[in-house]
C-alpha positions in Angstrom: 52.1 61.3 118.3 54.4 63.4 116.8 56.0 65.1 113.5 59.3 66.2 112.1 58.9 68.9 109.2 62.4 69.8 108.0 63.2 73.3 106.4 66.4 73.9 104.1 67.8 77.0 103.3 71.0 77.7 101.6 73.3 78.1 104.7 71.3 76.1 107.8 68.7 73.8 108.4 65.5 73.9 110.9 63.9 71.3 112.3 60.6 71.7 113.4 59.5 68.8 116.5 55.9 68.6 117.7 55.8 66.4 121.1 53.2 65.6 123.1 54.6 68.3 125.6 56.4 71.3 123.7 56.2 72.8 119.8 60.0 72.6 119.1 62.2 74.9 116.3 65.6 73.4 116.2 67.7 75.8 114.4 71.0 74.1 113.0 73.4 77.1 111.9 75.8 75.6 109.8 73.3 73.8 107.6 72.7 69.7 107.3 75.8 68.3 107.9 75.6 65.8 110.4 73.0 62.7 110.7 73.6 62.8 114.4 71.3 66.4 113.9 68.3 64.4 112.6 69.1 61.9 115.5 69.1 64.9 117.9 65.5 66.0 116.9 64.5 62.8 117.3 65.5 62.2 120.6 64.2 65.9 122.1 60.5 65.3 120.9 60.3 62.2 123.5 61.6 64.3 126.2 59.5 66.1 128.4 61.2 69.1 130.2 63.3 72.0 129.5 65.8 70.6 131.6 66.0 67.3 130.0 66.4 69.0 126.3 69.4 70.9 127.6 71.2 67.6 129.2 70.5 66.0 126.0 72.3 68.6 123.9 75.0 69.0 126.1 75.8 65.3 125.8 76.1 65.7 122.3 79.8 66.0 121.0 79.7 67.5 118.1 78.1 70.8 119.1 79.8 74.0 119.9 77.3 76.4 121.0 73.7 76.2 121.4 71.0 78.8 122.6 67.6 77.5 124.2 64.3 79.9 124.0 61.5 78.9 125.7 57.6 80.6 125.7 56.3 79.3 128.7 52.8 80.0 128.2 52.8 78.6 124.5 54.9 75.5 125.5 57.4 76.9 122.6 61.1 76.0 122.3 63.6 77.5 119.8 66.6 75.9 119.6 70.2 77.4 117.8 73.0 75.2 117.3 76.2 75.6 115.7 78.2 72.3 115.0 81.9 72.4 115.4 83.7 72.3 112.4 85.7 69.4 111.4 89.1 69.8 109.9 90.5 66.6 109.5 89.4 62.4 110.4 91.6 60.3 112.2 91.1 56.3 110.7 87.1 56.7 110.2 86.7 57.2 114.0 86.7 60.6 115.1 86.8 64.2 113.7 88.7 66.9 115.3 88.6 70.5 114.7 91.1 73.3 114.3 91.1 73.4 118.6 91.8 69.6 118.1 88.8 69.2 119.8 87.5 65.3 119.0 84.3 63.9 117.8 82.6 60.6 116.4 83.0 60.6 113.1 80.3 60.8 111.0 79.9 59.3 107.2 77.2 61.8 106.7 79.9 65.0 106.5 81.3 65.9 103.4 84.9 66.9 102.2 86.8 65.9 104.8 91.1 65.4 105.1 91.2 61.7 106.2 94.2 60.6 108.0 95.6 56.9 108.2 98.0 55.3 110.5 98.8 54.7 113.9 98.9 58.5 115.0 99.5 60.2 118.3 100.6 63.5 117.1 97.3 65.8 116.1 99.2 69.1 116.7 101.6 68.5 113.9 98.7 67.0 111.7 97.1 70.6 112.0 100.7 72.3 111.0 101.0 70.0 108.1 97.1 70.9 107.2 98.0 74.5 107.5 101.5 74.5 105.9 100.4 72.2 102.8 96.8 73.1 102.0 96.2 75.9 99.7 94.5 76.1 95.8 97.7 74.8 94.8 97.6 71.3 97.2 94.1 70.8 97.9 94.9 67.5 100.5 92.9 63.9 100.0 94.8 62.1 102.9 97.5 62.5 105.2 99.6 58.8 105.8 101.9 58.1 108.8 103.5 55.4 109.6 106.9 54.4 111.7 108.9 53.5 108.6 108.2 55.9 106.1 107.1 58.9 108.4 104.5 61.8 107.7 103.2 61.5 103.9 100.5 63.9 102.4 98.6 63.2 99.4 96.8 66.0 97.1 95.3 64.9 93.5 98.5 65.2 91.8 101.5 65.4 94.5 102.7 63.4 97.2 104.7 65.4 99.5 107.1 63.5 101.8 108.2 65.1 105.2 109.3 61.8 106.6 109.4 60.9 110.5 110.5 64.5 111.9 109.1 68.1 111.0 111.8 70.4 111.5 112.0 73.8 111.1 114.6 73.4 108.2 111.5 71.1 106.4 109.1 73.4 106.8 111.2 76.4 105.3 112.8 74.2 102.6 108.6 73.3 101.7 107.8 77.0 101.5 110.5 77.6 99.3 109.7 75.1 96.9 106.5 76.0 96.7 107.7 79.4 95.7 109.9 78.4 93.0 107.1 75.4 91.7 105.2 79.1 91.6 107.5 80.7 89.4 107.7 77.9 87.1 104.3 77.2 86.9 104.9 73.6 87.0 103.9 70.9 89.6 105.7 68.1 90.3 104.2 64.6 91.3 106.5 64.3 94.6 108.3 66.3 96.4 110.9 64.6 99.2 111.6 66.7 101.8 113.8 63.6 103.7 116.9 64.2 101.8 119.2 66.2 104.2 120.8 67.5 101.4 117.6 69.5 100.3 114.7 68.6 98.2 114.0 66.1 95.5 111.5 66.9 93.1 110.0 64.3 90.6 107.6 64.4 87.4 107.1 60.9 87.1 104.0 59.0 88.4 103.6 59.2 92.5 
């Protein structure tokens, strides 16, 4: 027999297990965020050792860190996790994180940058995330593919960088965004594959 009482706060979740063997806290530090942490608690209340617990959670992907407490002589664990932090999905498979670390993907998770296409490249998905994203571009999906190159989508702007990210791109984007700045006007594409320079356009995307 046992029971599962959940706690929400504002900014983390605990889960408290009671097992035949141990009284369990499972303090999640980042909140509810995952389903994989309700599958986690119920999974630790059929083991029954210390040891067993802490191969369980170290099997789990998606955590970063985690502290174990144990009271011996009130067969007490508290638990602390703290999930990694997804920054991007890669074709409704696997998260990764700004260390490009990888993860299964989980439906559960919120806002999320969703990326489509047949990508290798992760390091220059995470300069594109950290070039682009901002209050101005707040990015919905990043396309790829071998015709038409790196695309990023935002509510109201497609930006095209095409199939290579130079250096001369990237500056030519930063400028852009400081004139679009000035003039206080957004555009619905900006095409950054012209060598010539950049082609802005107002029309539908």
């Amino acid at each position: 027999m046992y029971k599962l009482t959940f706690v929400f706060f504002i900014s983390f979740l605990t889960i408290s297990v009671l097992s035949d063997t141990f009284d369990i806290s499972v303090n999640f530090e980042s909140g509810y965020e995952f389903k994989s942490q309700i599958a986690l608690a119920q999974e630790i209340r059929k083991l029954k050792s210390k040891k067993e617990i802490e191969k369980l959670i170290r099997n789990q992907d998606w955590i970063d860190e985690y502290s174990l407490i144990t009271q011996p002589f009130k067969n007490k664990i508290s638990i602390s996790i703290k999930n990694k932090v997804p920054i991007f999905a890669v074709n409704g498979t696997h998260f990764y994180d700004d260390n490009l670390n990888k993860f299964n993907f989980d439906y559960t998770y919120g806002e999320i940058i969703h990326v489509e296409g047949p990508v290798q490249d992760f390091e220059t998905i995470l300069k594109l995330i950290n070039l682009v994203q901002s209050d101005t571009f707040r990015i919905n999906k990043i396309l790829f593919s071998y015709t038409n190159g790196w695309d990023i989508v935002s509510k109201d702007t497609k930006i095209r960088f095409g199939k290579n990210i130079t250096n001369k791109k990237l500056r030519n984007f930063k400028n852009t965004i400081n004139y679009l700045l000035d003039i206080e006007k957004i555009p619905s594409i900006i095409d950054l594959r012209n060598k010539d320079g950049v082609a802005l356009n107002y029309g539908s995307k």
